[in-house]
C-alpha positions as CSV (number, residue, x, y, z in Angstrom):
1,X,182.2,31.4,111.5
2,X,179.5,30.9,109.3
3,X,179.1,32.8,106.1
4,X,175.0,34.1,105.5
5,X,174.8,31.8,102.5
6,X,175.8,28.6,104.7
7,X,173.5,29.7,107.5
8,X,170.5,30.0,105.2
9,X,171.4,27.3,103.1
10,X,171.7,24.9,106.6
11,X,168.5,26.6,107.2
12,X,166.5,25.1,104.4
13,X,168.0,22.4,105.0
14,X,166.7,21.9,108.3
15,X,163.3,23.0,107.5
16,X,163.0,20.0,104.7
17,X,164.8,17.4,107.1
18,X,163.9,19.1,110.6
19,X,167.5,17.4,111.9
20,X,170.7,18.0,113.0
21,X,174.0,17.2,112.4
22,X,177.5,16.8,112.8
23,X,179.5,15.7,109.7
24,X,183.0,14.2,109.3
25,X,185.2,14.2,106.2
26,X,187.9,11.4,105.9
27,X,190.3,12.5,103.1
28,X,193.3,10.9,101.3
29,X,195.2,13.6,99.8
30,X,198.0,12.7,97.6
31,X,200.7,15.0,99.1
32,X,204.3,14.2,100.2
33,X,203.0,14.2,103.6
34,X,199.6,12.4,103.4
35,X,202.0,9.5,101.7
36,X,204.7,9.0,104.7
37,X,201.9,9.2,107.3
38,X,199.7,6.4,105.1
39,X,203.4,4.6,104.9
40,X,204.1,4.2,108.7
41,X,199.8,4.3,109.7
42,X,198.7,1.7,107.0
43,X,195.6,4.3,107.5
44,X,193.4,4.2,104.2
45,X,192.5,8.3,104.7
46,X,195.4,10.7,106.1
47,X,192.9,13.9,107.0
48,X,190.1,14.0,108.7
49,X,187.9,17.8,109.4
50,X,184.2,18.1,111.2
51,X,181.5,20.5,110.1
52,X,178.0,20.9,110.7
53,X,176.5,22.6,107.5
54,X,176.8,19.2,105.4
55,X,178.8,19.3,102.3
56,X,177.9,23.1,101.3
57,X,179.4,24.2,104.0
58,X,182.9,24.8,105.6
59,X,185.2,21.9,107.5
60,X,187.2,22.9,110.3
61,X,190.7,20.5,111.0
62,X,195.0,20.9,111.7
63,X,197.1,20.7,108.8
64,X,201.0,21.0,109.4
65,X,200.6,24.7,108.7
66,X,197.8,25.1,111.8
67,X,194.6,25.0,112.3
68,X,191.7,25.6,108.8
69,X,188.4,26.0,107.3
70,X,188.0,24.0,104.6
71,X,185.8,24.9,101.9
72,X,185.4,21.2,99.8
73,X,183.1,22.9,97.3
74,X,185.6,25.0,96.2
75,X,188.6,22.7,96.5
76,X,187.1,19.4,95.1
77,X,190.5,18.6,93.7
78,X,193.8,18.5,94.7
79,X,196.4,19.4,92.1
80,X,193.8,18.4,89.6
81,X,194.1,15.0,91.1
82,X,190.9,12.8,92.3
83,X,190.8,12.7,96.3
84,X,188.9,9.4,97.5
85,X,186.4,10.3,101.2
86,X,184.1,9.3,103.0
87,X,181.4,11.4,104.9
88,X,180.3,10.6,107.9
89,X,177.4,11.6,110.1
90,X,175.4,11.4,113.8
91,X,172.3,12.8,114.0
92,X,172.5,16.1,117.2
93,X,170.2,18.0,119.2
94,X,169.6,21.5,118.6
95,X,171.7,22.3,122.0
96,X,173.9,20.4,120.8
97,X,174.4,21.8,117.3
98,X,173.9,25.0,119.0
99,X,176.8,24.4,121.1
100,X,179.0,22.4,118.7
101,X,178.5,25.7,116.5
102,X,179.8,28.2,118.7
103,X,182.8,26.4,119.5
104,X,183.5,25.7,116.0
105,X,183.4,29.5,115.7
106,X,185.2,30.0,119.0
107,X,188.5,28.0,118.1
108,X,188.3,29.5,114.2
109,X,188.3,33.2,116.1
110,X,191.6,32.4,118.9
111,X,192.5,30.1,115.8
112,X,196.0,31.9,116.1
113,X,196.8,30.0,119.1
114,X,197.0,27.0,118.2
115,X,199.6,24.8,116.3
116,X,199.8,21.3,114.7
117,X,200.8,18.3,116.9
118,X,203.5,16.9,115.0
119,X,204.9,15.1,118.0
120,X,201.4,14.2,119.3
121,X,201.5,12.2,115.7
122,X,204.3,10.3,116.9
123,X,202.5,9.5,120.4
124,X,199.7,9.0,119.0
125,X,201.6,6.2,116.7
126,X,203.1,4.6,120.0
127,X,199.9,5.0,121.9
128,X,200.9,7.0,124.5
129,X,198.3,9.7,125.8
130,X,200.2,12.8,125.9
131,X,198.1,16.0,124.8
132,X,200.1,19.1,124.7
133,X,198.3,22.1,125.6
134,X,197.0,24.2,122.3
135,X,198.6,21.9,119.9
136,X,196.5,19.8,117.7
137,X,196.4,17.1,114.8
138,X,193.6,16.3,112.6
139,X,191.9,13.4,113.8
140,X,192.6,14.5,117.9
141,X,190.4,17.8,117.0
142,X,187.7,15.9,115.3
143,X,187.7,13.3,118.2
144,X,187.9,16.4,120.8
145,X,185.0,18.3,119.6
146,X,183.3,14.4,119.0
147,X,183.9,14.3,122.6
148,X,182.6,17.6,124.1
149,X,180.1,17.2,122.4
150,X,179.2,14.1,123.7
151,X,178.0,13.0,119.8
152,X,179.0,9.4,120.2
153,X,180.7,7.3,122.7
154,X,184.6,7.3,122.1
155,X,186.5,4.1,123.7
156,X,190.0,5.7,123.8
157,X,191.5,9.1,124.4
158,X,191.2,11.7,121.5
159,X,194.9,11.8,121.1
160,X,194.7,8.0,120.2
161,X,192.8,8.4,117.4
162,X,193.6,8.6,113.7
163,X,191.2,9.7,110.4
164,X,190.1,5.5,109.5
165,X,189.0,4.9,113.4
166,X,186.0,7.3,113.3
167,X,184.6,4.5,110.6
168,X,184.6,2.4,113.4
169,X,182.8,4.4,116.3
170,X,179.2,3.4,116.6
171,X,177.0,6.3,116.2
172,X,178.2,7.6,113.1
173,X,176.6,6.6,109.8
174,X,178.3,6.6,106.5
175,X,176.6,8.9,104.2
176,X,179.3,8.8,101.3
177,X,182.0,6.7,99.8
178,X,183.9,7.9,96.5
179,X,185.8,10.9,95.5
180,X,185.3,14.7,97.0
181,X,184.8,15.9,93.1
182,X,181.5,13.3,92.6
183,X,180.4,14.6,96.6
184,X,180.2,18.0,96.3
185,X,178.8,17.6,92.9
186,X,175.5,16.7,94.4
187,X,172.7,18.7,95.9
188,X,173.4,18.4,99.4
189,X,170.0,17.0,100.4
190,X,171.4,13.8,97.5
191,X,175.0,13.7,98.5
192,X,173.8,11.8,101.7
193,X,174.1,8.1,99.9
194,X,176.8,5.4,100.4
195,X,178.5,5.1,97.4
């Protein structure tokens, strides 16, 4: 859900830009994790989250402990250690942000049903569509709510995809390249320039 600060602050934001949109966040975070999935995906970025109030506002993704907000103003860090990204962004209606909003809100609320897809991972690896009911990984949520949403065309099943694909999907425009700390250092009407 969003907080009263990110609502206003989106809605300043809208007022000086009058557009919409949905935002995704490629991470590499330097954890044990993060490193054996790079090893075995030769993926550049190991997390990916989607959000809709730019970089002021919260993320929403799976980690192995579930399903999270992310708040990358307040974590700009990890460990103390520099985490390279890249923003992403496609331009919504106001349905759709309407929409894309509430279900945002929707899965954070029933967010105690669902669990991370470790074996969709493996699957996903192999390239073998096999979504398992309430169980989720990173890059198959973003793609999923990508896909609802009907933000930009996806050529493969959301299960398929991993965090460096979405560079690849036409539609979405990079807004950032560098590290989270020098992103959510900026105002976030200046973040919004490829770095």
């Amino acid at each position: 859900m969003l907080s009263t600060y990110q609502e206003t602050a989106e809605k300043v934001r809208q007022e000086k830009d009058c557009k919409r949109y949905i935002y995704i966040l490629l991470l590499r975070y330097p954890d044990a994790f993060s490193k054996v999935f790079r090893f075995f995906t030769r993926c550049k970025f190991n997390h990916a989250s989607i959000g809709i109030s730019g970089t002021d506002g919260a993320f929403y993704s799976y980690v192995t402990k579930g399903f999270r907000r992310e708040l990358p103003k307040k974590h700009p860090t990890f460990k103390r250690r520099e985490v390279p990204c890249k923003l992403l962004r496609v331009e919504i209606s106001d349905e759709t942000y309407s929409v894309t909003r509430a279900a945002l809100g929707d899965h954070e609320k029933q967010s105690y049903k669902f669990k991370y897809n470790f074996f969709g991972v493996v699957l996903c690896l192999l390239r073998v569509v096999f979504p398992i009911r309430n169980h989720y990984f990173c890059s198959q949520f973003v793609s999923e709510v990508l896909e609802q949403m009907k933000a930009v065309p996806l050529e493969k099943h959301s299960s398929l995809y991993l965090p460096d694909d979405f560079t690849e999907i036409r539609g979405l425009d990079l807004c950032f390249s560098g590290y989270l700390s020098q992103l959510v250092s900026q105002p976030n009407d200046m973040a919004f320039v490829a770095g």
